[in-house]
C-alpha positions in Angstrom: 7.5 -10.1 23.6 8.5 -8.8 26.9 8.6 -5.0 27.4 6.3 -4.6 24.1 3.1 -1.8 24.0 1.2 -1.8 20.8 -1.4 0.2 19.5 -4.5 -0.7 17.2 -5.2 2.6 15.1 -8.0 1.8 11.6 -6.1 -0.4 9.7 -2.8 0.1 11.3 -0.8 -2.0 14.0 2.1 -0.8 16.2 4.4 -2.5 18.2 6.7 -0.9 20.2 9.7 -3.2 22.0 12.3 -2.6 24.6 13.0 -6.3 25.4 13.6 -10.0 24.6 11.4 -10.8 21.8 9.2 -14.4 21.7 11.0 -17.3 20.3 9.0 -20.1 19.4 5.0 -20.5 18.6 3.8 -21.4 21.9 5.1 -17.9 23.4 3.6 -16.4 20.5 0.4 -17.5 21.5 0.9 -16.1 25.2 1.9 -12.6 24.5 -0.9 -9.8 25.1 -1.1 -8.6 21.3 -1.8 -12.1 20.2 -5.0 -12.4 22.8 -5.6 -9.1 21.7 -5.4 -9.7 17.9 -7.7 -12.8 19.0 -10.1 -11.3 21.0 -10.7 -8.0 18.1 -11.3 -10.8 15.8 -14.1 -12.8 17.9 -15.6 -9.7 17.3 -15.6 -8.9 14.1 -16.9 -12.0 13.4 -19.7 -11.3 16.1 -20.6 -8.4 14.0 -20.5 -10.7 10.8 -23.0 -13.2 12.3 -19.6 -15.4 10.9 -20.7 -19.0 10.0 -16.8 -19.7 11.7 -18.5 -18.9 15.1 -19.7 -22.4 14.9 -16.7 -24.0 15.7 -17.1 -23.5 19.6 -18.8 -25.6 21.2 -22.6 -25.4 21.7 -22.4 -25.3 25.2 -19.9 -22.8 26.0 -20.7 -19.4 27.3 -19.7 -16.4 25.2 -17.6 -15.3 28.1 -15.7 -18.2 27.6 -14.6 -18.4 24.4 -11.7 -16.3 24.0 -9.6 -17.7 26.8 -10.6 -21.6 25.3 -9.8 -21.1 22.0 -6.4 -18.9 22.7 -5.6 -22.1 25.2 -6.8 -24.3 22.2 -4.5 -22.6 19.7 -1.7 -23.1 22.5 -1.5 -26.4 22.8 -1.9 -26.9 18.5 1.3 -25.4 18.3 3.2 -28.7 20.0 0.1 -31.2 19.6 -2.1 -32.9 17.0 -5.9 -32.8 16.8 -5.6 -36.8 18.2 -3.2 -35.7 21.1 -5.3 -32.6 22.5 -8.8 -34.6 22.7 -6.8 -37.6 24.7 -5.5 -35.5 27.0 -7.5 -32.3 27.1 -11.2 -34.1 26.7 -12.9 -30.6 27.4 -11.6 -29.5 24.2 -13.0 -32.5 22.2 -16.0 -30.4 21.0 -13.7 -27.8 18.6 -13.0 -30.8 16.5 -16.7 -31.9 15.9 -15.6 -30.0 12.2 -11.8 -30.2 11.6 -12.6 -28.0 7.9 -14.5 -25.2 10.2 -11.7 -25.0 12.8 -8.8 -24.9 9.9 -10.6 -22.5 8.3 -11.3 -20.4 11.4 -7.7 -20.4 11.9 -7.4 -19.1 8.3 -9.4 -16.3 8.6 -8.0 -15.3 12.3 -4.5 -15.2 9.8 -5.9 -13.2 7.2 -7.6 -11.3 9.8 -4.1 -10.2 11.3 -2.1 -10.0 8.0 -5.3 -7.5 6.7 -3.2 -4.4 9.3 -0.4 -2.4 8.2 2.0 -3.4 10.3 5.0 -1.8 12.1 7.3 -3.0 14.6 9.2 -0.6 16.4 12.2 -1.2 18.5 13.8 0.8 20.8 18.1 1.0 20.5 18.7 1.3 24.1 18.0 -2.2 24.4 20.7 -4.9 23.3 19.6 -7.1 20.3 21.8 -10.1 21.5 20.1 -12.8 19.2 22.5 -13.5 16.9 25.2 -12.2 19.0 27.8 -12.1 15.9 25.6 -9.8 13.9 26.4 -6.3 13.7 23.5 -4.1 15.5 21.8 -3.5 12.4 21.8 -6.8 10.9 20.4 -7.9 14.3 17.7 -5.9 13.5 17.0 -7.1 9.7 17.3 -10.9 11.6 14.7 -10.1 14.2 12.1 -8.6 11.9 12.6 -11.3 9.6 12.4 -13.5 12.9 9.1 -12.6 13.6 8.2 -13.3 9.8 9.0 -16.6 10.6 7.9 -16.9 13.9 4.3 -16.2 12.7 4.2 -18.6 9.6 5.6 -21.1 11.8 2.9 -20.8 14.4 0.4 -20.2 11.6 1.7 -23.4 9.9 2.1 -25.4 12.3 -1.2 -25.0 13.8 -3.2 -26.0 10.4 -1.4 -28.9 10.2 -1.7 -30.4 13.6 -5.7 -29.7 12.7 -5.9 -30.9 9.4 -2.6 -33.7 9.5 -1.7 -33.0 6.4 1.3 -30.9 5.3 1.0 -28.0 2.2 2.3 -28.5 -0.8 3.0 -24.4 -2.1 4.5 -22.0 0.5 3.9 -18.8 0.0 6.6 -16.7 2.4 4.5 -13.7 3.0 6.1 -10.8 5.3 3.2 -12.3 8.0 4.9 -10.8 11.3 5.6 -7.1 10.5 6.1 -4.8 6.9 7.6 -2.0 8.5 10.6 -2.3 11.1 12.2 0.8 12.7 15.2 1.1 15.0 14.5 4.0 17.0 16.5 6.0 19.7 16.1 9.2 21.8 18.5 12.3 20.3 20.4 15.3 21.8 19.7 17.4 19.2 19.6 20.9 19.6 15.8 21.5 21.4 15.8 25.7 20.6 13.3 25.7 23.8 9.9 27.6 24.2 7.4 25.7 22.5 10.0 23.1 20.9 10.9 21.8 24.6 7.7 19.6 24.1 9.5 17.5 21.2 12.8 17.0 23.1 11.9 13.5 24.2 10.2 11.9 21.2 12.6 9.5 19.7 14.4 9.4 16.5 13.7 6.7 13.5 18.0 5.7 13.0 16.8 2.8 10.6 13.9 1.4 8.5 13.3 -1.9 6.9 10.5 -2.2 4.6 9.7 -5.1 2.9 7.8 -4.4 -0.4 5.8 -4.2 -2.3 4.4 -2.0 0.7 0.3 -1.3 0.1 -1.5 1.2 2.8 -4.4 2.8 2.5 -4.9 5.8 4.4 -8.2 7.7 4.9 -7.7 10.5 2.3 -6.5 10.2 -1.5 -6.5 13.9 -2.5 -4.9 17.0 -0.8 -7.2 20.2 -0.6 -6.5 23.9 -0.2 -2.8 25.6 0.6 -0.4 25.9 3.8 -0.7 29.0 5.3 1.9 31.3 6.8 1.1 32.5 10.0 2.0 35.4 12.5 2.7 33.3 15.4 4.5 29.7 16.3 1.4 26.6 15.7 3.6 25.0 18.7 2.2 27.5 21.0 -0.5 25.7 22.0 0.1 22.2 21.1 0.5 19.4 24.1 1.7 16.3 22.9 2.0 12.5 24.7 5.6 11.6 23.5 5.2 7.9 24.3 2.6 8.4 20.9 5.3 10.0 18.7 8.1 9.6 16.2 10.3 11.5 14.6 11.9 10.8 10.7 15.2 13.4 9.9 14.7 13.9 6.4 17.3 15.2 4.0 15.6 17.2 2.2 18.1 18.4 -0.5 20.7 20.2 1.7 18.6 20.7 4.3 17.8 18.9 7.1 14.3 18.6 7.9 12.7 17.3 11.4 9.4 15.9 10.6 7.9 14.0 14.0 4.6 12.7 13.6 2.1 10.9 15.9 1.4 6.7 15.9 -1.7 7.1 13.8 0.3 8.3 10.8 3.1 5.7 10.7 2.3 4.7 7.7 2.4 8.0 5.8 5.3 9.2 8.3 7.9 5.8 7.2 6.4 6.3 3.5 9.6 9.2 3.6 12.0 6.5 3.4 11.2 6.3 -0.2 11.2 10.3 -0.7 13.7 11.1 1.1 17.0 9.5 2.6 17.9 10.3 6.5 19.7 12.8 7.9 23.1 10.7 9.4 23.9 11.0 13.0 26.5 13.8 12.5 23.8 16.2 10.8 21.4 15.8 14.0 24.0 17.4 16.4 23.1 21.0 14.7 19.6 22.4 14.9 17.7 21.8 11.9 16.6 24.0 9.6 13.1 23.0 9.7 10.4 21.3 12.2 6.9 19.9 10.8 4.6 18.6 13.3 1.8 16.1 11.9 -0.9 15.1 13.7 -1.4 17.3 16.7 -4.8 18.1 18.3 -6.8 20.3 15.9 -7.8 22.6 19.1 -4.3 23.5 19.7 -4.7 25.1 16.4 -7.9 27.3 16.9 -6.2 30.7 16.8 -5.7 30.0 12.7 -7.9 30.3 10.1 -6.4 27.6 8.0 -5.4 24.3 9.6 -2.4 23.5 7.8 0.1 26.1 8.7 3.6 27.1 8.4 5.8 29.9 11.0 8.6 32.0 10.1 10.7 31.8 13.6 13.1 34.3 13.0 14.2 34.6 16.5 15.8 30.8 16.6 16.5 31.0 12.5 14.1 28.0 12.4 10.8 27.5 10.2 7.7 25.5 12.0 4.5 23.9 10.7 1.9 21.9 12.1 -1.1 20.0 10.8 -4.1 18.2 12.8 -4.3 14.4 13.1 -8.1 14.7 11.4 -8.4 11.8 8.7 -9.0 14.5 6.2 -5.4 15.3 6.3 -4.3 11.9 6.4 -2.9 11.9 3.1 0.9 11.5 1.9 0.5 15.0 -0.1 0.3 16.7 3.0 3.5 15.3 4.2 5.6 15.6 1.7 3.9 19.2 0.0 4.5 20.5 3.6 8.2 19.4 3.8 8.7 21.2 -0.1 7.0 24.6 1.3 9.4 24.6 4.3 12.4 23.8 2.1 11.0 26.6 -0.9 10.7 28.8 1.9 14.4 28.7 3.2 15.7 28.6 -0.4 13.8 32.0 -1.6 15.1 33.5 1.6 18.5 32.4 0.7 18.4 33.4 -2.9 17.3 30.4 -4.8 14.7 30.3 -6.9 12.5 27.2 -6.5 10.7 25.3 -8.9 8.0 22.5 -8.9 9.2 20.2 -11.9 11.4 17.3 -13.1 14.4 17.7 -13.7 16.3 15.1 -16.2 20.0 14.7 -17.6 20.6 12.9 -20.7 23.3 12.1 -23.2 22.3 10.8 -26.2 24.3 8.1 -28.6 25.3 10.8 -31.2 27.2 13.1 -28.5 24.3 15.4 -27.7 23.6 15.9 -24.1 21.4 18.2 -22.2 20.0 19.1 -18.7 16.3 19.6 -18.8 13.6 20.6 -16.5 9.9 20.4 -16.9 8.4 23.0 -14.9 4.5 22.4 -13.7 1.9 21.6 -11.2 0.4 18.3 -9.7 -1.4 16.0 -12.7 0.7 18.1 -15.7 2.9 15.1 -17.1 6.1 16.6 -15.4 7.1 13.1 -14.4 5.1 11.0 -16.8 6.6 13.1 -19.8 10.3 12.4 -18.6 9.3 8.3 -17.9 8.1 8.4 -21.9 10.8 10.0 -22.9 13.4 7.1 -20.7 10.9 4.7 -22.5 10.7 5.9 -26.3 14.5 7.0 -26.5 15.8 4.0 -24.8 17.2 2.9 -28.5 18.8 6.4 -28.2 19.7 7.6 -24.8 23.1 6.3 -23.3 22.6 7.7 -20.0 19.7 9.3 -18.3 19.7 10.4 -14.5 16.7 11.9 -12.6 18.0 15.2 -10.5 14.5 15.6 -9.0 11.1 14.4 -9.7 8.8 17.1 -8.1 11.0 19.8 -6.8 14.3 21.8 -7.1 15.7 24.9 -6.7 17.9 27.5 -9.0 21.2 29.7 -8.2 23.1 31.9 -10.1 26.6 30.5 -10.4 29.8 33.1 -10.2 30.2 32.3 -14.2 26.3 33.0 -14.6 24.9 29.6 -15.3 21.9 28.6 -13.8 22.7 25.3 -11.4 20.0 23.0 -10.7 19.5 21.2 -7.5 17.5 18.8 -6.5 14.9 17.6 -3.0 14.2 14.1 -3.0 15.9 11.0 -3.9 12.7 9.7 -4.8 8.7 10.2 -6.2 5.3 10.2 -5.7 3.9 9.4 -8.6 0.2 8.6 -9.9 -0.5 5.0 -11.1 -3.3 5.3 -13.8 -0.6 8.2 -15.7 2.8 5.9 -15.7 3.8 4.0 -18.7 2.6 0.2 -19.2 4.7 -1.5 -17.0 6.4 0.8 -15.2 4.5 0.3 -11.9 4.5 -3.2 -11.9 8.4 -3.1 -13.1 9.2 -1.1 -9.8 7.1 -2.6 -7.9 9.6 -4.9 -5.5 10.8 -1.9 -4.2 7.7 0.8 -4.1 5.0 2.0 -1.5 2.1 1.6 -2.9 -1.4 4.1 -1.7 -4.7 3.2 -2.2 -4.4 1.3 -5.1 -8.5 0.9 -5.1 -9.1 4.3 -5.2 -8.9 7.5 -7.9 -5.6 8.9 -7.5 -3.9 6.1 -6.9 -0.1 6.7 -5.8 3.0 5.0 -5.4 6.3 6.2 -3.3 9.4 4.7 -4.9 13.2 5.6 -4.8 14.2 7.2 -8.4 17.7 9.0 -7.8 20.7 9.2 -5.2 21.5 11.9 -2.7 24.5 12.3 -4.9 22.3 13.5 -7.7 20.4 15.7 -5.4 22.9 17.6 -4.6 25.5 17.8 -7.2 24.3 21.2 -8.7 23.6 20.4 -12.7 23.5 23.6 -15.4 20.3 23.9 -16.9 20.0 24.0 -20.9 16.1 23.7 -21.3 13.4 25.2 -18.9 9.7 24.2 -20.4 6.8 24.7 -18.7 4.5 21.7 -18.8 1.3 22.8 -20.7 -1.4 20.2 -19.6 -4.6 21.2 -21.5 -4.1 22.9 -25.2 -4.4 20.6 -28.0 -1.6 20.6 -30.8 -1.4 22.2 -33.9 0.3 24.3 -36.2 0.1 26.9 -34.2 0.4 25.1 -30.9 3.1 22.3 -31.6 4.4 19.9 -29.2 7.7 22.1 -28.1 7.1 25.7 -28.5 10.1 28.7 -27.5 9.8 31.6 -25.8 11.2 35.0 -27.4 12.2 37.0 -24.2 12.0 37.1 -20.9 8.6 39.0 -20.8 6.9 36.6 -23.0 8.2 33.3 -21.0 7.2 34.7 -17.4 3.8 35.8 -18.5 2.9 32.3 -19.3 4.9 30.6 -16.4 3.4 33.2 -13.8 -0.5 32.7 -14.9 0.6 28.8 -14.3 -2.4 27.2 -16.0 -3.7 23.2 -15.2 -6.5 21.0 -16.4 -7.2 20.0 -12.7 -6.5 15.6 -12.6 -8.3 14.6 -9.8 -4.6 14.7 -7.5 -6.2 17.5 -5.7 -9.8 18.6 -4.8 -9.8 21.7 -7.7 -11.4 20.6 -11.0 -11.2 22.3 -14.7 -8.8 24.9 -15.4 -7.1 26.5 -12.7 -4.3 28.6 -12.5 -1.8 28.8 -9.4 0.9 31.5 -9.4 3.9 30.0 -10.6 2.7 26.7 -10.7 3.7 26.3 -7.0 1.5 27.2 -4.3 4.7 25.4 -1.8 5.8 28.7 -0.8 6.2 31.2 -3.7 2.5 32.0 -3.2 3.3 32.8 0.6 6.3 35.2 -0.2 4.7 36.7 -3.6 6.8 39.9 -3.6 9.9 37.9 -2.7 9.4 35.4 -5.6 9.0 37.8 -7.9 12.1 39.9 -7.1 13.6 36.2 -7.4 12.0 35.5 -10.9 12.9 38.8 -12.6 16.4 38.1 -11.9 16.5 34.9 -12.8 14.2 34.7 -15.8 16.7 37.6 -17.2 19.6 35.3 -16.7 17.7 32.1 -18.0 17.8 34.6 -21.6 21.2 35.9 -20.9 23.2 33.1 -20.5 21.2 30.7 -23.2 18.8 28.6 -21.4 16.5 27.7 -23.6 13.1 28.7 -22.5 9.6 27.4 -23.8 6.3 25.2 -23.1 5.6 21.5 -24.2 2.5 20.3 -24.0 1.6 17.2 -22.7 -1.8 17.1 -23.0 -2.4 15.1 -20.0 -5.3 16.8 -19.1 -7.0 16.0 -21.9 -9.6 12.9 -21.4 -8.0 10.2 -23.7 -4.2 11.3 -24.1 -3.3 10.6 -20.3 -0.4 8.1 -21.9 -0.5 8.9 -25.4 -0.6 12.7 -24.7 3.1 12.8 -23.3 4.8 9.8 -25.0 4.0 12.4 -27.9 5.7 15.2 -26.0 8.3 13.4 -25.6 9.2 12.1 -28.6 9.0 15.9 -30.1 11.4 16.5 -27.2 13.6 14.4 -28.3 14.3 15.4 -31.2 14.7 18.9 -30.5 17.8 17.8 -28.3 19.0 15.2 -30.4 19.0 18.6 -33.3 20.8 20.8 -30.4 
């Protein structure tokens, strides 16, 4: 690939291209990041004391062996085993053991295909192969290109060793998992501080081909963001060669969220959360910038490390969070993005809310617009999945608004209007419904599968849905750790306004392992994503609106879920659910 960089960061592969890309296996073989990929994987199996070590021969140097065997690998991508020792005789000794060679080549494949991988191409630069594609089909051709290109070579190479031909294929995504079309923007840089993002290109389109599996270095998110007195950009120097940037739409908003080559993985995982921001919505200064993965020391002035700014001067809100592996975790991406977004809508009027929202219609005319209202690991979205699952034979229709966060207004007629974030979720594995995960699964990002806590990104709703504005008929806050009885059934209803907020204020948990906290814990309003920073403004916000919840005949209540509760993690919210159901199928 001519004009290509590429950078090796853990388990993660980048390469960026501005040029004509390699069309056959021979130049494969020839390109930098193939003797690269070649010479890392000598030496992991150095460090292995690799048994596959013994297919060079006895007499060569160590020196030597990563320029013979890339020349080896060369020529067995035009020539069989038979054709390279008649006319290269120096390479006779790599086929003393044809089984050891093939399965050195094997491993080198594995070895490559064991990276996250992202290929990152730069718009400025013509894709002219095919020339009849439009440019973005181009693109989907040229990732799928390299797919090819390496299967070929990786083909085609076993079988000039072994002179046999497979019998089962299997057409794995062995080039690249991630492609991005990427462009430089004139958006509107407010200057100051900002200046130094003004040059780091924009993601214009992604290509994922699922199911998508990372594993980053963190699988829980600890503490809260905290709102500081001056900008975190202050002191923050950045190499924008190193740097992307993905527009989110983040409900109305539009939300700038440029993050450093190390995260790619977390930072294209938005694609699934949330939708870009088109072309014509970059030509007015966002409403929000987040800045992910900048030098902790530019952030020494703070106390906490994951912080949040206020600019009133440019009307224009501005976090920033280290590139340290403990914050390389998708909760601190997307909670970030949800504290800015909470932020602007409290200072706008809107009350926000961590929840799920759902709208139904049932098959006997009933209909209703609900919203479970709780924190991380309280059944908010596993309740709502149950109740999809157990009222299928009842439900005609069923659309997600949001999934983890929304926001309220009061209309001009006094209902309360619902509005949602993202267009998709993040949602825990070990707490879905049999089958869910593995249903959705050809279209999900998957996290650290292997470990507790074990997540999946996957797209739910439609930008549409988002932002359509829905009235709401039930508010519930999702109670995670009481048991049920006759005092404390499944669905219980508030009296007044007093008695709801009291219980929705203390905004109890039995902690899930999602986070570092453990027991019961309580967080303000079960949402720490910016009510906790603006406390006197929230609860101007929430007397209002908890009045007009009671005044205009939202019904208002708790259902409990009893996720939290060691042997009900499925069985605790199908039964939620099914109680829920029949309070609306009674309304």
């Amino acid at each position: 690939m001519q004009k290509s960089e590429f950078y090796f960061h853990e388990k993660q592969v980048i390469v960026k291209s501005r040029g004509r890309i390699c069309q056959n296996p021979e130049e494969l073989t020839q390109t930098e990041i193939f003797r690269t990929v070649v010479a890392r994987y000598l030496e992991f199996l150095k460090g292995k004391d690799s048994y596959l070590l013994g297919v060079f021969p006895p007499d060569m140097t160590e020196d030597g062996r990563e320029g013979a065997i890339i020349r080896l690998l060369s020529l067995l991508t035009r020539y069989t085993k038979d054709t390279i020792i008649r006319n290269h005789p120096e390479l006779k000794g790599f086929f003393a053991d044809t089984y050891t060679l093939n399965q050195f080549v094997e491993n080198l494949y594995n070895y490559w295909r064991s990276f996250e991988r992202f290929f990152v191409y730069y718009s400025d630069s013509e894709l002219k192969d095919p020339p009849h594609l439009k440019p973005y089909l181009a693109f989907n051709e040229t990732v799928e290109h390299l797919n090819r290109l390496v299967r070929q070579t990786y083909r085609e190479v076993c079988e000039n060793i072994t002179l046999d031909h497979p019998r089962i294929y299997r057409q794995l995504p062995a080039g690249f998992q991630v492609g991005l079309i990427v462009a430089e923007e004139d958006w509107q840089v407010p200057g100051g501080p900002y200046s130094i993002l003004s040059c780091i290109p924009f993601i214009k389109r992604v290509l994922i081909t699922p199911p998508l599996i990372i594993d980053p270095p963190m699988n829980k998110r600890d503490g809260q963001f905290e709102k500081v007195a001056s900008n975190p950009l202050d002191e923050v120097r950045i190499n924008t060669d190193e740097w992307l940037c993905y527009p989110a739409k983040v409900g109305e908003l539009v939300i700038f969220f440029f993050f450093h080559n190390r995260h790619i993985g977390l930072g294209t995982a938005l694609a699934n959360l949330f939708e870009l921001a088109r072309d014509e919505e970059l030509k007015r200064k966002p409403d929000a910038i987040y800045v992910y993965g900048v030098d902790e020391e530019a952030l020494r002035g703070f106390n906490s490390k994951t912080v949040f700014f206020d600019d009133e001067e440019n009307n224009l809100f501005v976090a920033a969070v280290p590139g340290k592996d403990i914050f390389s975790y998708f909760g601190y991406v997307k909670k970030m993005i949800l504290t800015l977004h909470n932020s602007i809508m409290m200072k706008r009027g809107r009350l926000p809310v961590h929840g799920a929202m759902v709208s139904i219609s049932l098959k006997n005319g009933k209909s209703a617009n609900i919203i479970l209202l709780g924190d991380t690991g309280t059944g908010k979205s596993e309740s709502l999945e149950a109740f999809r699952v157990i009222g299928d034979s009842h439900i005609r229709d069923m659309t997600i608004v949001f999934d983890d966060m929304g926001s309220l207004e009061i209309s001009e007629n006094s209902r309360i209007m619902a509005y949602g974030t993202e267009t998709g979720a993040f949602v825990r594995l070990d707490d879905l419904q049999p089958g869910f995960a593995f249903g959705n699964i050809d279209r999900s990002i998957i996290m650290s599968p292997q470990k507790v806590n074990a997540r999946a990104v996957l797209p739910i709703t439609t930008l549409k849905n988002v932002l359509q504005g829905y009235p709401v008929d039930f508010l519930l806050y999702a109670n995670n750790y009481e048991e049920v009885d006759e005092a404390h059934p499944f669905f219980e209803e508030f009296c007044s306004a007093d008695e709801a907020i009291k219980v929705f204020r203390e905004g109890a948990r039995m902690a899930k392992g999602t986070t570092t906290e453990k027991g019961l814990v309580h967080a303000y309003f079960a949402n720490i994503f910016g009510p906790h920073q603006y406390r006197e403004l929230h609860e101007k916000l929430a007397e209002k609106f908890f009045e007009a919840f009671f005044s205009s005949g939202v019904r208002v209540g708790q259902l409990r879920t009893r996720l939290g509760i060691p042997g009900l993690e499925k069985r605790g919210p199908e039964s939620a659910a099914k109680a829920l159901l029949e309070v609306v199928s009674r309304e």
